[in-house]
C-alpha positions as a LaTeX table, in Angstrom:
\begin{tabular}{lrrr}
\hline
Residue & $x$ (\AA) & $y$ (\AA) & $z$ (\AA) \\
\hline
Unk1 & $-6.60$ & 24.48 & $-1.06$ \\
Unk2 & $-5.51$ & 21.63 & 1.56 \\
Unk3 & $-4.20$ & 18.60 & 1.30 \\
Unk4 & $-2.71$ & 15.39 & 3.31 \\
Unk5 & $-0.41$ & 12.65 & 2.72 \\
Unk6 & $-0.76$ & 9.83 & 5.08 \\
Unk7 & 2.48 & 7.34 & 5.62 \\
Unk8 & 0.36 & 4.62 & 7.84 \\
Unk9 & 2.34 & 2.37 & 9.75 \\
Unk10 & 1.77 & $-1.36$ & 9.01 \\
Unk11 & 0.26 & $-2.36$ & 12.00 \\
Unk12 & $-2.14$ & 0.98 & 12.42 \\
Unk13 & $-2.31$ & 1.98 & 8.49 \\
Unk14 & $-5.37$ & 3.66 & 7.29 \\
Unk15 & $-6.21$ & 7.04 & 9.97 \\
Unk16 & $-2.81$ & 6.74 & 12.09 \\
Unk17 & $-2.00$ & 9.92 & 11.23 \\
Unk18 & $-5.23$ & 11.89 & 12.27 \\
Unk19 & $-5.49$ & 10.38 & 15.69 \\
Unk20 & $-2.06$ & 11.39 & 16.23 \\
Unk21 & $-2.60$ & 14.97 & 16.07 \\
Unk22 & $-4.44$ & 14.65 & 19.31 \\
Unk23 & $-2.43$ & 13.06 & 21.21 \\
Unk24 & $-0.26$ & 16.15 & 23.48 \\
Unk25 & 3.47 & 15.33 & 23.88 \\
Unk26 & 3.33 & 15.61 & 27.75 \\
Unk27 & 6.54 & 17.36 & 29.18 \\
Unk28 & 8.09 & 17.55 & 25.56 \\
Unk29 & 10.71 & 19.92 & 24.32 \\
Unk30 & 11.31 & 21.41 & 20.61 \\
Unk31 & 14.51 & 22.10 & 18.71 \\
Unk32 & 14.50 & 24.53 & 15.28 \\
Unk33 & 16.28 & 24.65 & 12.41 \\
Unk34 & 16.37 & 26.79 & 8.58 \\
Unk35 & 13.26 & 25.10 & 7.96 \\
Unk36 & 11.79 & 22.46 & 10.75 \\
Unk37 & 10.62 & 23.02 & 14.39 \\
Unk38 & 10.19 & 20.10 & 15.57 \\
Unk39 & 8.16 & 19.15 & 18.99 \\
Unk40 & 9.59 & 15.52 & 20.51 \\
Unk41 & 9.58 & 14.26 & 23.95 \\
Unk42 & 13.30 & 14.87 & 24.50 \\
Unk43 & 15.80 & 18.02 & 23.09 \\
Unk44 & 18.32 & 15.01 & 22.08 \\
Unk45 & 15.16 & 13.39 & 20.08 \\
Unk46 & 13.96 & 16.73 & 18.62 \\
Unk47 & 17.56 & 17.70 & 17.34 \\
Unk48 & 18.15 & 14.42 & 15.91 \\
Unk49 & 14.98 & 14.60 & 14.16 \\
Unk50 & 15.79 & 18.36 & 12.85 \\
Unk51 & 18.96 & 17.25 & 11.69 \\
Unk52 & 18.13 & 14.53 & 9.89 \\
Unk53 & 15.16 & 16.41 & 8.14 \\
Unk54 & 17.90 & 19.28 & 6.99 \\
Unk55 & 19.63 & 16.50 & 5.43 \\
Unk56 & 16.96 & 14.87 & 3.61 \\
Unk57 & 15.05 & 17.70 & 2.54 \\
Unk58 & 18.36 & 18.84 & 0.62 \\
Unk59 & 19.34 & 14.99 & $-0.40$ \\
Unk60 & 15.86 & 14.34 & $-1.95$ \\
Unk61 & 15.75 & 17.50 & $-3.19$ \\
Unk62 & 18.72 & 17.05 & $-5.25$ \\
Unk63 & 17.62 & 13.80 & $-6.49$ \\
Unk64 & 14.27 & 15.07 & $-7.54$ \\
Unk65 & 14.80 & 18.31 & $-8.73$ \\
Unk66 & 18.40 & 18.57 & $-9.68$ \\
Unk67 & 18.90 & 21.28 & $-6.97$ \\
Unk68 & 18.25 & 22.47 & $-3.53$ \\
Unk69 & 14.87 & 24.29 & $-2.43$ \\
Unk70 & 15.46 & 27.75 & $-0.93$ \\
Unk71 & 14.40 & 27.79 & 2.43 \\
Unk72 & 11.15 & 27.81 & 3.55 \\
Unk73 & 9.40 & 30.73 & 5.13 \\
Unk74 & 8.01 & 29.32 & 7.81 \\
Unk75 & 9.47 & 26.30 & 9.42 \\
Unk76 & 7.80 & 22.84 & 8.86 \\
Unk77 & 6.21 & 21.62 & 12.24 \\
Unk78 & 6.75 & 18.27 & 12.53 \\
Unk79 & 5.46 & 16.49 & 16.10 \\
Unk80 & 7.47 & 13.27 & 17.16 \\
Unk81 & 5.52 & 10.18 & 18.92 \\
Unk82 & 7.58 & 7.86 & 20.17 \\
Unk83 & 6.14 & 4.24 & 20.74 \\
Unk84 & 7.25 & 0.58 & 20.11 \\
Unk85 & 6.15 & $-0.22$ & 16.82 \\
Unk86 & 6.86 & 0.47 & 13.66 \\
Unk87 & 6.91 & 4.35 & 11.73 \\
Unk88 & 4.08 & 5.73 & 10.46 \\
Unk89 & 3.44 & 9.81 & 9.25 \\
Unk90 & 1.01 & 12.37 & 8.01 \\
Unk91 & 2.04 & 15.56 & 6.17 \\
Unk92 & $-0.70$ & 18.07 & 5.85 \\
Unk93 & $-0.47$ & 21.11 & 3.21 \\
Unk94 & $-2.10$ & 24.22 & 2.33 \\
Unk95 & $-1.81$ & 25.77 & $-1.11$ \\
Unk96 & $-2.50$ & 29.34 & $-2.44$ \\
Unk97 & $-1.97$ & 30.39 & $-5.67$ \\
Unk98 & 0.61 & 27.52 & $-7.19$ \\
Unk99 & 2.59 & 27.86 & $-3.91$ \\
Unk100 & 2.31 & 25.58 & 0.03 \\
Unk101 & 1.35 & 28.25 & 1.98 \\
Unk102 & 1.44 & 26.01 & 5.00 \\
Unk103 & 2.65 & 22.63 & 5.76 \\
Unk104 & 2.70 & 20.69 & 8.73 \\
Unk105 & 3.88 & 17.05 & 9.76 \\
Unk106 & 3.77 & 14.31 & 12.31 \\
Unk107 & 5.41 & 11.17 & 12.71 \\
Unk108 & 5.36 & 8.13 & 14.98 \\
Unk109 & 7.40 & 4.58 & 15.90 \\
Unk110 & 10.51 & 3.73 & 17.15 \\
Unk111 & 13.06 & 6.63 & 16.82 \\
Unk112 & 14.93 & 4.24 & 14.46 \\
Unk113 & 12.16 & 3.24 & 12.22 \\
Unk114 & 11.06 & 7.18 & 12.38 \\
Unk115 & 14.63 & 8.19 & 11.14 \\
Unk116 & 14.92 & 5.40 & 8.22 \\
Unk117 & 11.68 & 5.42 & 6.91 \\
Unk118 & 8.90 & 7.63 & 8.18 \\
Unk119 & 10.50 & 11.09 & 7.97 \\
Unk120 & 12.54 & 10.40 & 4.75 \\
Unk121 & 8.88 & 9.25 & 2.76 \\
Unk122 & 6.94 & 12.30 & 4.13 \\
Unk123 & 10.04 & 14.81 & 3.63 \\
Unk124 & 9.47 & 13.76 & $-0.13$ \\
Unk125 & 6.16 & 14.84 & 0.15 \\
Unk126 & 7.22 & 18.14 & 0.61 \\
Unk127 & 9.75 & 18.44 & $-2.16$ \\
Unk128 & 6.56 & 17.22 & $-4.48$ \\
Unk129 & 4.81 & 19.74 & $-2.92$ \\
Unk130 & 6.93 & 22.18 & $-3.67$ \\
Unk131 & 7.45 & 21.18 & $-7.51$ \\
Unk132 & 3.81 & 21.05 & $-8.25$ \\
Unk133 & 2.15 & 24.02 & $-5.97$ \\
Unk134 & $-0.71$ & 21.85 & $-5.11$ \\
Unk135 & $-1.79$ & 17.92 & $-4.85$ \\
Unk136 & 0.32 & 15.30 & $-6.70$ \\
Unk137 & $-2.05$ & 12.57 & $-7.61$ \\
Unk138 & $-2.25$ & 10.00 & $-4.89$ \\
Unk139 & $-0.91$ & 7.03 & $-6.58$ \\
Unk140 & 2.82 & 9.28 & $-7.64$ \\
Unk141 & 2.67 & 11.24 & $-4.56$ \\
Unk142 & 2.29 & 8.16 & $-2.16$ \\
Unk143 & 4.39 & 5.60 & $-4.44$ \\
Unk144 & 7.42 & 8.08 & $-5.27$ \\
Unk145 & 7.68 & 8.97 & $-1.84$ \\
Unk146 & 8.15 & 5.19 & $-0.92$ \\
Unk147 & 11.34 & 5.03 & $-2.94$ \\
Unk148 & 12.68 & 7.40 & $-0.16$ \\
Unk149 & 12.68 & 4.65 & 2.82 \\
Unk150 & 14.95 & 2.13 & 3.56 \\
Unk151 & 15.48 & $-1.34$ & 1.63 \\
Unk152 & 13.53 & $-3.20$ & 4.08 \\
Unk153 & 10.56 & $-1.22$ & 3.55 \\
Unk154 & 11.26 & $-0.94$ & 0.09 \\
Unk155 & 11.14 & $-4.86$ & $-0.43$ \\
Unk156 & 8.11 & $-4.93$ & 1.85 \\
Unk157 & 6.12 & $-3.35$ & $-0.75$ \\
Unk158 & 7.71 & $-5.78$ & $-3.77$ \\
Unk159 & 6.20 & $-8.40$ & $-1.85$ \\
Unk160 & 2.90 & $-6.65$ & $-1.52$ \\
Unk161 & 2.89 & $-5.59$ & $-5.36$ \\
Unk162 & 4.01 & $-9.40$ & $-5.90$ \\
Unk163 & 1.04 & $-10.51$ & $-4.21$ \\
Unk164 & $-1.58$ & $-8.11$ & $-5.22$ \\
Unk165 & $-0.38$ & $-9.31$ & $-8.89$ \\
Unk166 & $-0.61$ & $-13.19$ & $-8.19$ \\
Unk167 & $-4.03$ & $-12.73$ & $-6.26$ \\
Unk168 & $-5.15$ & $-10.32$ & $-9.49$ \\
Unk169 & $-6.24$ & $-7.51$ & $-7.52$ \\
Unk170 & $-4.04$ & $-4.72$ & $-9.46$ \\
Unk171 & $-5.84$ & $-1.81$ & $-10.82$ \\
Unk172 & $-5.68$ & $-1.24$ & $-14.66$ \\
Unk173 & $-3.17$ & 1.67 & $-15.00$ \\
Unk174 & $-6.17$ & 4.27 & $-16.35$ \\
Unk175 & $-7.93$ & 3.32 & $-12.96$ \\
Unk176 & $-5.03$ & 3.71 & $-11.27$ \\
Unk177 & $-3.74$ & 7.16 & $-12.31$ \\
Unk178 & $-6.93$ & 8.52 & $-11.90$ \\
Unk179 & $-8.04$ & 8.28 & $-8.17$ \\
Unk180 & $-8.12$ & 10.99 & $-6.12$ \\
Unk181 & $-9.05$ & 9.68 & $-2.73$ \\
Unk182 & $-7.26$ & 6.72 & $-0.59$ \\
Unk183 & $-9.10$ & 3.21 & $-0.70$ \\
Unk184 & $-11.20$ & 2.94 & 2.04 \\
Unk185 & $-10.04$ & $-0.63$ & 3.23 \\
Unk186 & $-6.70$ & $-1.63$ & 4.85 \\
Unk187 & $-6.34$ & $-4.32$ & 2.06 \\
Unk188 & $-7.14$ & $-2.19$ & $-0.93$ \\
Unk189 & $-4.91$ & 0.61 & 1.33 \\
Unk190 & $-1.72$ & $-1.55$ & 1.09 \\
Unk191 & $-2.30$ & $-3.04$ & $-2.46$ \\
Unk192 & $-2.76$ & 0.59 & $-3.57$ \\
Unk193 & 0.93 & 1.80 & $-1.90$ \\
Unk194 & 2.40 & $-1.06$ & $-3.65$ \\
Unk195 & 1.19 & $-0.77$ & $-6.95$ \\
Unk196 & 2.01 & 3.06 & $-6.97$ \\
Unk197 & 5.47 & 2.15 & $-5.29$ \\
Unk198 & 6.31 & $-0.67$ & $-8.12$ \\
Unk199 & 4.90 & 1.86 & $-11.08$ \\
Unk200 & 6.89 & 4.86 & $-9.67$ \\
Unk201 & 9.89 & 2.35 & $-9.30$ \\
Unk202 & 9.33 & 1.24 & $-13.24$ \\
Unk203 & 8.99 & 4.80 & $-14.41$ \\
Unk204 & 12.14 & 6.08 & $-12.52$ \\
Unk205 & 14.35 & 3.36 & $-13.49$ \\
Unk206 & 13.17 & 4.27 & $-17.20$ \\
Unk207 & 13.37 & 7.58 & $-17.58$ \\
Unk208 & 14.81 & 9.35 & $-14.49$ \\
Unk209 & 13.60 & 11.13 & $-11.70$ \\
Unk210 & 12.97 & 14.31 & $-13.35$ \\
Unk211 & 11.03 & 12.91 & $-16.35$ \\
Unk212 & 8.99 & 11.06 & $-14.04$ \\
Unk213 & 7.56 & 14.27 & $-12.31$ \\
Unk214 & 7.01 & 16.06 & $-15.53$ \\
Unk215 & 5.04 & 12.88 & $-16.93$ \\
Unk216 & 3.16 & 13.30 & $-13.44$ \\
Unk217 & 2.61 & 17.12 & $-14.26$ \\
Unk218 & 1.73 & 16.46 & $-18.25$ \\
Unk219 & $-1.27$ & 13.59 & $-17.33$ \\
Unk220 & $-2.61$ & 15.37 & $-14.86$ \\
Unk221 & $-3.16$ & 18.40 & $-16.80$ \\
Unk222 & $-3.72$ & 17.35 & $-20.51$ \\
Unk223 & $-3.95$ & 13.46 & $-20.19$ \\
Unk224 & $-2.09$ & 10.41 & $-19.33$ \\
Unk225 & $-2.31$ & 8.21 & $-22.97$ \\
Unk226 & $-0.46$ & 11.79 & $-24.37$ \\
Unk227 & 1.79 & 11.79 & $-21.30$ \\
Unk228 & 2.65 & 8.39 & $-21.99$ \\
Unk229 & 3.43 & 8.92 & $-25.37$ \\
Unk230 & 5.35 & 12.82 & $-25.19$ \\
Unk231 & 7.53 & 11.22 & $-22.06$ \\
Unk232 & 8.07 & 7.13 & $-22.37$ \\
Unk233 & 7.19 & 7.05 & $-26.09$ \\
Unk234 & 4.55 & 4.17 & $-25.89$ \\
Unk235 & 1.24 & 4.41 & $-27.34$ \\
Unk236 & $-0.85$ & 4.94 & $-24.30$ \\
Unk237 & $-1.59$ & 4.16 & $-21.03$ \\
Unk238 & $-2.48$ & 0.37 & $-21.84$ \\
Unk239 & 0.45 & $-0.11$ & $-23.72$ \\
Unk240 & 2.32 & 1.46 & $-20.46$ \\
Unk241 & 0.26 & $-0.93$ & $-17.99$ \\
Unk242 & 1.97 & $-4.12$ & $-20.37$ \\
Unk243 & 5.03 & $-2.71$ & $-20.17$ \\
Unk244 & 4.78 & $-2.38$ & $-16.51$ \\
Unk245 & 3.54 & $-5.77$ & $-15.69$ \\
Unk246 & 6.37 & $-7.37$ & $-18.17$ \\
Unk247 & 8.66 & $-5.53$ & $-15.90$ \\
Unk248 & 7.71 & $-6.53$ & $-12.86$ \\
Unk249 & 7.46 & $-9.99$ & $-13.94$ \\
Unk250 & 11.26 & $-10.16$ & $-14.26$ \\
Unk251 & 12.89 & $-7.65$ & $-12.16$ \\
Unk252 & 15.12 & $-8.49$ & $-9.39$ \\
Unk253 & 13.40 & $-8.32$ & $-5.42$ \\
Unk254 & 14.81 & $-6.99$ & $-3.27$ \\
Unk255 & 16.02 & $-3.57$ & $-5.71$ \\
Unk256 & 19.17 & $-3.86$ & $-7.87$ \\
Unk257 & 19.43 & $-0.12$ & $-7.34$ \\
Unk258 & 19.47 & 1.51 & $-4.13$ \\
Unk259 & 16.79 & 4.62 & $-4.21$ \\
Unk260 & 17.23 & 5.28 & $-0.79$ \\
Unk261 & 18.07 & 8.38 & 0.68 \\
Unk262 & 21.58 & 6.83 & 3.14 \\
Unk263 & 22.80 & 5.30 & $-0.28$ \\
Unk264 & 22.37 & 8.03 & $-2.82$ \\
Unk265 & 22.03 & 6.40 & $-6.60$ \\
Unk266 & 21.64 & 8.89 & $-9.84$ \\
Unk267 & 19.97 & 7.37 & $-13.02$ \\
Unk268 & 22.35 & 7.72 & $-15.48$ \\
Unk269 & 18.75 & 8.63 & $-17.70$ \\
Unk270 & 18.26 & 11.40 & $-15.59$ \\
Unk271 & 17.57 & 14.61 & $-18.22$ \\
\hline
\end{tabular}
């Protein structure tokens, strides 16, 4: 079983990602740590890059999971592109038998925006990889991993969820929880990373971290109104979508609570 998680960039969004794969790193060099080899132009930019994904892979980890992973088998590859605008990634992963059997990564911008919000978002994708031994749905896997990036992106997307709520193009909850594939559009692309960002951001600041991947775990196997109920203790998944909009309608932009991975926060709900 494969899968991919795309981070676009905000002025390439959408297929980013792919085309990047393509693209040789002409006269490049690589650096390798416990669990990343990583392919850059420069040594000094592929160790930098290495080091910082050692340090979030264990960071996020720990916020996620409660604990560290083990180390991988086989090193992550992640491929560096360095250009002038902003970050943008795409984490590709191949499952077999509840497990990643294989997992690969690329990432492009400025080495700044790379370090601060590209690398931490898809290093999260591989500590949800991890957890659930196959695809998280898109909506959690894509939204969650936002809360890893820095404030500015972070209040990027309240604006976008702010807007995609005033211009009523939000999906119902149900609707929401249940896609499998990416929209199609760029709009509908960037409405859909908001709305999962602002619903992961509700969920986590309710429960916890923790609760929020078993709820994830629970609706995708047996159903979301029974997830909703066993983990949050509302009704259903309507009932949920009210109590998310409420929310949002009142919460503070940018954050009150730093979920990023420089300024580490615990939910004192965490389980």
């Amino acid at each position: 079983m494969e899968a991919r998680c795309d981070r676009p960039a905000p002025a390439r969004r959408g297929m980013a990602g792919i085309i990047l794969t393509l693209v040789p790193l002409l006269g490049g060099a690589s650096h390798r740590t416990t669990n990343f080899a990583v392919e850059a132009p420069t040594v000094e930019v592929a160790r930098t890059i290495a080091e910082h994904a050692e340090s979030y892979r264990a960071s996020i980890a720990r916020r996620w999971l409660g604990r560290e992973l083990p180390p991988w088998s086989t090193p992550c590859l992640v491929r560096v592109h360095l250009t002038q605008g902003e970050a943008g990634g795409l984490t590709s992963f191949s499952f077999s038998r509840g497990r990643v059997s294989d997992q690969d990564m690329t990432v492009e911008g400025r080495l700044d925006r790379i370090l601060a919000s590209a690398l931490p978002h898809e290093i999260t994708h591989t500590i949800f990889a991890a957890y659930f031994g196959g695809p998280m749905p898109r909506w959690a896997d894509e939204g969650a991993s936002l809360l890893s990036e820095d404030l500015r992106e972070r209040q990027r997307h309240d604006q976008i969820t702010n807007d995609l709520l005033a211009r009523g193009g939000e999906l119902p909850l149900g609707r929401l929880f249940r896609m499998e594939e990416y929209p199609t559009s760029s709009s509908h692309l960037m409405g859909f990373y908001g709305q999962g960002y602002s619903v992961a951001r509700f969920l986590i600041e309710m429960g916890g971290h923790q609760r929020f991947l078993k709820f994830v775990r629970d609706g995708s196997q047996s159903g979301w109104d029974a997830a909703t109920r066993n983990h949050y203790r509302l009704a259903d998944v309507r009932e949920l979508d009210r109590a998310w909009r409420s929310w949002h309608k009142v919460v503070e932009l940018p954050p009150a609570r730093s979920d990023s991975v420089v300024v580490r926060a615990q939910s004192a709900s965490e389980p």
